[in-house]
VOBA-1610 file (N, C-alpha, C; in pm, whole numbers, padded with zeros to 5 digits, always signed):
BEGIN
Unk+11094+05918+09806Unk+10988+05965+09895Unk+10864+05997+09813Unk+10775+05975+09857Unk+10605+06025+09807Unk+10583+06120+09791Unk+10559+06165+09715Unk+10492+06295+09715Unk+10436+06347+09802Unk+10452+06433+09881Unk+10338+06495+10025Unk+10245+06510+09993Unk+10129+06548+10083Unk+10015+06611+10048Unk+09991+06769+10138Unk+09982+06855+09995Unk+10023+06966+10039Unk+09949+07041+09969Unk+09861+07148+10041Unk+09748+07232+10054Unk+09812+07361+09990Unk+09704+07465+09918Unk+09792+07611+09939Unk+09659+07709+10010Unk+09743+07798+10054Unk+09641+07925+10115Unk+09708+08057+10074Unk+09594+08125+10002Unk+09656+08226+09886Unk+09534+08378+10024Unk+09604+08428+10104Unk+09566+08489+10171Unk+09533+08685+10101Unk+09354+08682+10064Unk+09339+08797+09992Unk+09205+08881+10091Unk+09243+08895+10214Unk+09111+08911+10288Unk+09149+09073+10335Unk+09295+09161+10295Unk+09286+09289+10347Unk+09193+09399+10309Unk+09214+09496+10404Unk+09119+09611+10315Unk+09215+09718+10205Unk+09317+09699+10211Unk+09410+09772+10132Unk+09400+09939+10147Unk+09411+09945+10294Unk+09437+10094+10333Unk+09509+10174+10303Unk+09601+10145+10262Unk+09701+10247+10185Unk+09686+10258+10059Unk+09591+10186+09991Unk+09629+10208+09805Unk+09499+10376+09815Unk+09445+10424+09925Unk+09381+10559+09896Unk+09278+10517+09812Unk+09151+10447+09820Unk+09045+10423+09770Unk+09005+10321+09658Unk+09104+10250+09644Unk+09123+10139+09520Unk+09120+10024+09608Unk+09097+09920+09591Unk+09133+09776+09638Unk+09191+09701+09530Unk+09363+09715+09613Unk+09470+09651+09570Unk+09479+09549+09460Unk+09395+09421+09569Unk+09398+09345+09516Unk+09307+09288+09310Unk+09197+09384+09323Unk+09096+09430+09201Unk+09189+09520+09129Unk+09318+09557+09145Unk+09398+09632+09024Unk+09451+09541+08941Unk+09443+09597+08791Unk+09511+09539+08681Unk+09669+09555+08659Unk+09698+09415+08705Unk+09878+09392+08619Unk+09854+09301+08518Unk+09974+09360+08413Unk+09970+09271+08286Unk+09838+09188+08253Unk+09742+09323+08276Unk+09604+09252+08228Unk+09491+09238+08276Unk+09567+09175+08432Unk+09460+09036+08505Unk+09443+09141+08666Unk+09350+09133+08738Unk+09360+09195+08820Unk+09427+09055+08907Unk+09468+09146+08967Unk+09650+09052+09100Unk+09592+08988+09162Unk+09514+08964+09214Unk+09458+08798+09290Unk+09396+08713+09216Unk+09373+08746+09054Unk+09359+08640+08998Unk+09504+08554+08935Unk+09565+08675+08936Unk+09728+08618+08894Unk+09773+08543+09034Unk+09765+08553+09148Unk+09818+08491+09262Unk+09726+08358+09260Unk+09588+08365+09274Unk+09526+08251+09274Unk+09560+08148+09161Unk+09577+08179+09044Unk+09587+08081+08923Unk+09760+08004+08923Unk+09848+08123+09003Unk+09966+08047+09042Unk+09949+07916+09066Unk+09880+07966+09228Unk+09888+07821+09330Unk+09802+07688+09274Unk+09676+07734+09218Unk+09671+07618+09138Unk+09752+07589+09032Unk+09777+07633+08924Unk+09849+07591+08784Unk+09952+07483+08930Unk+10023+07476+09011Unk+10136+07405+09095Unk+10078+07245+09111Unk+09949+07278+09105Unk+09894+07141+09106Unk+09824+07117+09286Unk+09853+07196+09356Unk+09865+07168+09525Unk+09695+07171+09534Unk+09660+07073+09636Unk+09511+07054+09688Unk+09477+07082+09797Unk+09368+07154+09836Unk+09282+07221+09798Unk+09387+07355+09782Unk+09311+07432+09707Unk+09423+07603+09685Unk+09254+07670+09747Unk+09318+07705+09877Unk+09180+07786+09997Unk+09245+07959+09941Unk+09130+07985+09936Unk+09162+08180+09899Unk+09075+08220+10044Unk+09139+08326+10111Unk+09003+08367+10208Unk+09020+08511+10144Unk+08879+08526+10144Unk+08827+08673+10116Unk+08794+08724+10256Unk+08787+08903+10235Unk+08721+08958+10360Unk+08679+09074+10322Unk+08748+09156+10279Unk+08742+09323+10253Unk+08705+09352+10121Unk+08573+09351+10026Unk+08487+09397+09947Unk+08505+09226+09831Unk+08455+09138+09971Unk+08465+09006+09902Unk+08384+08962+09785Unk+08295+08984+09765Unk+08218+08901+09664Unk+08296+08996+09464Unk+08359+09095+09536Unk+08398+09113+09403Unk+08562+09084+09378Unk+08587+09042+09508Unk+08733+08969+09455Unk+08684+08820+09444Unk+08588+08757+09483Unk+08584+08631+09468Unk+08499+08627+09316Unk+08464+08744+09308Unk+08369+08703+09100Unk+08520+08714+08997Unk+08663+08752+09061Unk+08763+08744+08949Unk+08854+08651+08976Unk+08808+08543+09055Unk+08869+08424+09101Unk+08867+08311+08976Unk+09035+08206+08962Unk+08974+08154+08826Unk+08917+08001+08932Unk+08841+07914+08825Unk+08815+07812+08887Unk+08854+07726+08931Unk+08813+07676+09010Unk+08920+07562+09119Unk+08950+07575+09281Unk+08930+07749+09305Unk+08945+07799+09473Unk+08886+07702+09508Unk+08912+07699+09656Unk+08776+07706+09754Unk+08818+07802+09816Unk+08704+07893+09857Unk+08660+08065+09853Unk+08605+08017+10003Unk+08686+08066+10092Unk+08642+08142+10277Unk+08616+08256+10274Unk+08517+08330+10350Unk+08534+08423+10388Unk+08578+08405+10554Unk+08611+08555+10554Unk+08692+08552+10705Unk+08597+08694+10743Unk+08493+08719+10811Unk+08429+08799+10861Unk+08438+08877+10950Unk+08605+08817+11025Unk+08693+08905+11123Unk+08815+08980+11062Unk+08807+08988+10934Unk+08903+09004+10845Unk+08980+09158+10862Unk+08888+09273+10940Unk+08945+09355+11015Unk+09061+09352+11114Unk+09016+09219+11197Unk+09111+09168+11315Unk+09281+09203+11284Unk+09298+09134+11152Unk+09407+09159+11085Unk+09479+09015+11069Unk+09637+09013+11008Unk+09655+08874+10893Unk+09624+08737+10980Unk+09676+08760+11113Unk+09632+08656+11168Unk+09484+08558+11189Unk+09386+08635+11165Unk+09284+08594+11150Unk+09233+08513+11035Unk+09279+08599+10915Unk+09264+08511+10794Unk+09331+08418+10765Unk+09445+08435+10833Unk+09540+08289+10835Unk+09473+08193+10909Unk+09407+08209+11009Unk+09329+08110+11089Unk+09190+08048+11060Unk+09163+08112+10972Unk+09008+08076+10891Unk+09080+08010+10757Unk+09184+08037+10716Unk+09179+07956+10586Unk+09240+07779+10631Unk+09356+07835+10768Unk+09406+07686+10778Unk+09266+07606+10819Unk+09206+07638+10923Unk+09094+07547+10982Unk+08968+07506+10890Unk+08999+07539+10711Unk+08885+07526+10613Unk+09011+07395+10557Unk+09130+07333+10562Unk+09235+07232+10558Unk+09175+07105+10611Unk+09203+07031+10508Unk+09184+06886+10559Unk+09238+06849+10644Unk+09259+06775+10760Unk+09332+06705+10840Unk+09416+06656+10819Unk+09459+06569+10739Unk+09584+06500+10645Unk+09709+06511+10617Unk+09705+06693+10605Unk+09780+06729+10542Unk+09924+06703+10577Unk+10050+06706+10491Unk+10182+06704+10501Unk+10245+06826+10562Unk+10142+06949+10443Unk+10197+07076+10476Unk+10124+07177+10382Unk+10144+07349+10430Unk+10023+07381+10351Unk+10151+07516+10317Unk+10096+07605+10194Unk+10163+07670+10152Unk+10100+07780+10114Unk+10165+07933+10234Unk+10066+07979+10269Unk+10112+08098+10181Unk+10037+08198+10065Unk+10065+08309+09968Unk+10019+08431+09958Unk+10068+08546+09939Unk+09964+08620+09962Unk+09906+08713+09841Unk+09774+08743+09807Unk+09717+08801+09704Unk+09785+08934+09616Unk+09885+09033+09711Unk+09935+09127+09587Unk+10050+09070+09602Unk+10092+08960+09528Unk+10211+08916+09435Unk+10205+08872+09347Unk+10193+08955+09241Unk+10158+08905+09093Unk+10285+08842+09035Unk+10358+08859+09076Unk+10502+08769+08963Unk+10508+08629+09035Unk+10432+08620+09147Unk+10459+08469+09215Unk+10412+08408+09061Unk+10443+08266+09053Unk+10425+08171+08963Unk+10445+08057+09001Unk+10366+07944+08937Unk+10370+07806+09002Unk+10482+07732+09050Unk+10573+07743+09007Unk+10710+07713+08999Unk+10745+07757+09111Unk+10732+07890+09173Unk+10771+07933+09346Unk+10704+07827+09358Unk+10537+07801+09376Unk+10497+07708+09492Unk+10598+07566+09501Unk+10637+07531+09365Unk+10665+07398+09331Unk+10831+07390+09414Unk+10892+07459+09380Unk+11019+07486+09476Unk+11056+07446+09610Unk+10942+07536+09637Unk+10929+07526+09842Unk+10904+07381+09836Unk+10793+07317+09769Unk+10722+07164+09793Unk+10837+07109+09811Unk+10953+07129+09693Unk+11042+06986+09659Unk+11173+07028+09784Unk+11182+07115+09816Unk+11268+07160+09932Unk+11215+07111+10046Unk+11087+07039+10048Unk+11019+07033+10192Unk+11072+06913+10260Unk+11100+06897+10390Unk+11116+06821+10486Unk+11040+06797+10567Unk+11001+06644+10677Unk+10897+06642+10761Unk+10947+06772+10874Unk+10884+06841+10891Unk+10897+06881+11021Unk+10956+07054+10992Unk+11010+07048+10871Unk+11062+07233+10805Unk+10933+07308+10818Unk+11066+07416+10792Unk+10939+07526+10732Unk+11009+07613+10616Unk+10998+07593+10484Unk+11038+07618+10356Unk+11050+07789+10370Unk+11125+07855+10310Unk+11056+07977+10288Unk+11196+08057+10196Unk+11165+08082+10077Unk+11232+08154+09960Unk+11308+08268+09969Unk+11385+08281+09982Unk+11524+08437+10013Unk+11580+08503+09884Unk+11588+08574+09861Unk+11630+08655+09769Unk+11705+08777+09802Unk+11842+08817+09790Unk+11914+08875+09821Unk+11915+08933+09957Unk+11897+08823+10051Unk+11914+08797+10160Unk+11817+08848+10230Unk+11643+08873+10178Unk+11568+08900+10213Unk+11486+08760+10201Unk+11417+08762+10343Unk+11289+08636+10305Unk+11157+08703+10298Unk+11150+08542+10163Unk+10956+08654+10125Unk+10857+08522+10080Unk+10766+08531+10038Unk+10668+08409+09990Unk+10639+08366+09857Unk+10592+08260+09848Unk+10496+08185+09950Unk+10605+08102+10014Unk+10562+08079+10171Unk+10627+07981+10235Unk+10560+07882+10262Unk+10616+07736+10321Unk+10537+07633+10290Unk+10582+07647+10456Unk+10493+07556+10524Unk+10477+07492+10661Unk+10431+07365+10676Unk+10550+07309+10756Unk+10475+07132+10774Unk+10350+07151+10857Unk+10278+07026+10869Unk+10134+07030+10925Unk+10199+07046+11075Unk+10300+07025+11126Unk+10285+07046+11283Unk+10289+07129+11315Unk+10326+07278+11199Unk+10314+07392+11286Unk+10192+07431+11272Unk+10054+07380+11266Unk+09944+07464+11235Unk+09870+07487+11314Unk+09927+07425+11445Unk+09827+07457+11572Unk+09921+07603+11623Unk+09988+07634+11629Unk+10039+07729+11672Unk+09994+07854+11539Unk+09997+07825+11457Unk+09973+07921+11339Unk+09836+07959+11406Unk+09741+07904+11429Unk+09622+07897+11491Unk+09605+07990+11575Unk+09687+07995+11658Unk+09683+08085+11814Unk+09781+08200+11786Unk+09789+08239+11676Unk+09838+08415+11629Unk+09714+08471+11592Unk+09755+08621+11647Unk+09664+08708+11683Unk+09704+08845+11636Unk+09616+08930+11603Unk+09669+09089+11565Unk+09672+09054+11429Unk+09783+09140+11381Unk+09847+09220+11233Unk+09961+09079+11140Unk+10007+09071+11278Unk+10146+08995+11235Unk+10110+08829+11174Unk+10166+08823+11074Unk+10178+08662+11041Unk+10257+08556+11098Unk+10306+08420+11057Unk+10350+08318+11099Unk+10502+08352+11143Unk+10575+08455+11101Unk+10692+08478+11085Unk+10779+08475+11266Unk+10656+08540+11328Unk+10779+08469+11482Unk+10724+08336+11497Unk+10704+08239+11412Unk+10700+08085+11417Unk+10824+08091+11407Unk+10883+08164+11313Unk+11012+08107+11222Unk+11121+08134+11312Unk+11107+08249+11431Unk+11199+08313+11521Unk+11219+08175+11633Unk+11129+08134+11656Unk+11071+08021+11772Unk+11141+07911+11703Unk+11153+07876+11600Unk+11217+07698+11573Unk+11358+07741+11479Unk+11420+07786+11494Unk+11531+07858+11327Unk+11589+07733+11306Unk+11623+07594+11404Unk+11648+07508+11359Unk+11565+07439+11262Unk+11405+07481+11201Unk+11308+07385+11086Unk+11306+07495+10980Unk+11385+07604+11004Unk+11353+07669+10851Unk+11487+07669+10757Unk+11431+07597+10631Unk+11486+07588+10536Unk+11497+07703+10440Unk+11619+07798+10449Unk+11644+07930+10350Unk+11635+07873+10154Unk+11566+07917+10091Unk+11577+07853+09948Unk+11606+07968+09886Unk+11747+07969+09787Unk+11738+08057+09743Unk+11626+08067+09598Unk+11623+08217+09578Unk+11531+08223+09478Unk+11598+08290+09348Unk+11557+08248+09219Unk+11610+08297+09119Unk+11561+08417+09074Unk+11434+08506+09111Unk+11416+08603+09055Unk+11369+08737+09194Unk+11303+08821+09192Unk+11239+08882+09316Unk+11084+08862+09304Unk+11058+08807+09235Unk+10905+08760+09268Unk+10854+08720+09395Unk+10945+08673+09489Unk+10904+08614+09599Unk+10945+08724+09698Unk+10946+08866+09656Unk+10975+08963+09726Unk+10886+09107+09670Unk+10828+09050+09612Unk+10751+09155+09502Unk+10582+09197+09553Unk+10555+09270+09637Unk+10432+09297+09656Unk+10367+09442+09655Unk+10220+09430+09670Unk+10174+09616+09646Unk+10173+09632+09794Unk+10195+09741+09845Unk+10106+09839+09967Unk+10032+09939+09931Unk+10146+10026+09781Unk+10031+10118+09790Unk+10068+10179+09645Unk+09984+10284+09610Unk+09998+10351+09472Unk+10126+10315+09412Unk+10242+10387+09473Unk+10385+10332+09446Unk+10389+10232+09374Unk+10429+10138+09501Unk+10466+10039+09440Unk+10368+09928+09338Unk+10204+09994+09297Unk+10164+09922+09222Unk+10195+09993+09078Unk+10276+10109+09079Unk+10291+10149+08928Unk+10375+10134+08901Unk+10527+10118+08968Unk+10644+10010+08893Unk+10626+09908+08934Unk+10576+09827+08972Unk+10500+09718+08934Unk+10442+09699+08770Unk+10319+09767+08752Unk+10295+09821+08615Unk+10383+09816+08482Unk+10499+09921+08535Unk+10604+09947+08405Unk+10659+09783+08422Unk+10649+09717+08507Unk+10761+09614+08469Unk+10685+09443+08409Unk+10524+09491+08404Unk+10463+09398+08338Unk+10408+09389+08198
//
């Protein structure tokens, strides 16, 4: 089989209400502030175009972006995830096989997650990485679910897609918790910290 053609969307548009006056995503792990470690994932994977949408104190998460994004803003980015999910798919070529959608505080993601889901992909799945019997990201989606991805609304992401078809999702297991590893808030960004 051919190689697909397969997009990523590295979703960094929250306001990070719970980290108490910091924005999440502008904190330093092992170095790098965490959406430049999430963004440089999805590219280092090789996947075309790698769409970042910004929203919530954008122009200074998009000045620690490495090169290669293409940089949305999502100006409804209040609305909540659904929105930015809907501004980054509709900035997607038409073409696509399937797009692989990530989100900005997961710093241990690494190219290799994206590359995983790709080679697990089927026409018509929907990929998505488990780790001790938890599912987490990035998950990949064939192009047919993107009209429905489209018409989510509120807080919530793609995930009652996954409730709606359980016959197209493909469980992958994962070898580490990276694909379960994210900030909400002070907490969990300081063992986070100790463990980088």
């Amino acid at each position: 089989m051919t190689r697909p053609k397969v997009a990523a969307v590295v979703l960094a548009a929250g306001s990070s209400t719970r980290m108490q006056g910091s924005h999440k995503l502008l904190e330093l792990v092992g170095g790098l502030p965490m959406v430049t470690s999430a963004v440089a994932a999805a590219l280092a994977s090789g996947l075309e175009p790698v769409v970042v949408v910004t929203g919530h104190m954008a122009a200074e998460v998009q000045a620690v972006l490495p090169e290669g994004a293409r940089v949305v803003h999502n100006s409804a980015h209040a609305d909540g995830l659904a929105s930015s999910l809907r501004t980054a798919l509709r900035a997607l070529p038409p073409d696509l096989d399937a797009v692989v959608v990530s989100l900005g505080d997961m710093p241990f993601v690494r190219a290799r997650h994206f590359e995983a889901v790709v080679q697990a992909w089927r026409p018509g799945s929907i990929v998505v990485p488990v780790r001790d019997g938890r599912r987490g990201n990035p998950v990949l989606w064939s192009a047919t679910f993107i009209d429905e991805m489209c018409d989510l609304h509120g807080d919530a992401g793609a995930k009652q897609i996954m409730v709606r078809y359980p016959e197209a999702v493909i469980e992958l297991p994962a070898d580490d918790d990276a694909v379960l590893t994210d900030v909400d808030d002070a907490d969990d960004l300081e063992r986070i910290r100790q463990r980088s």
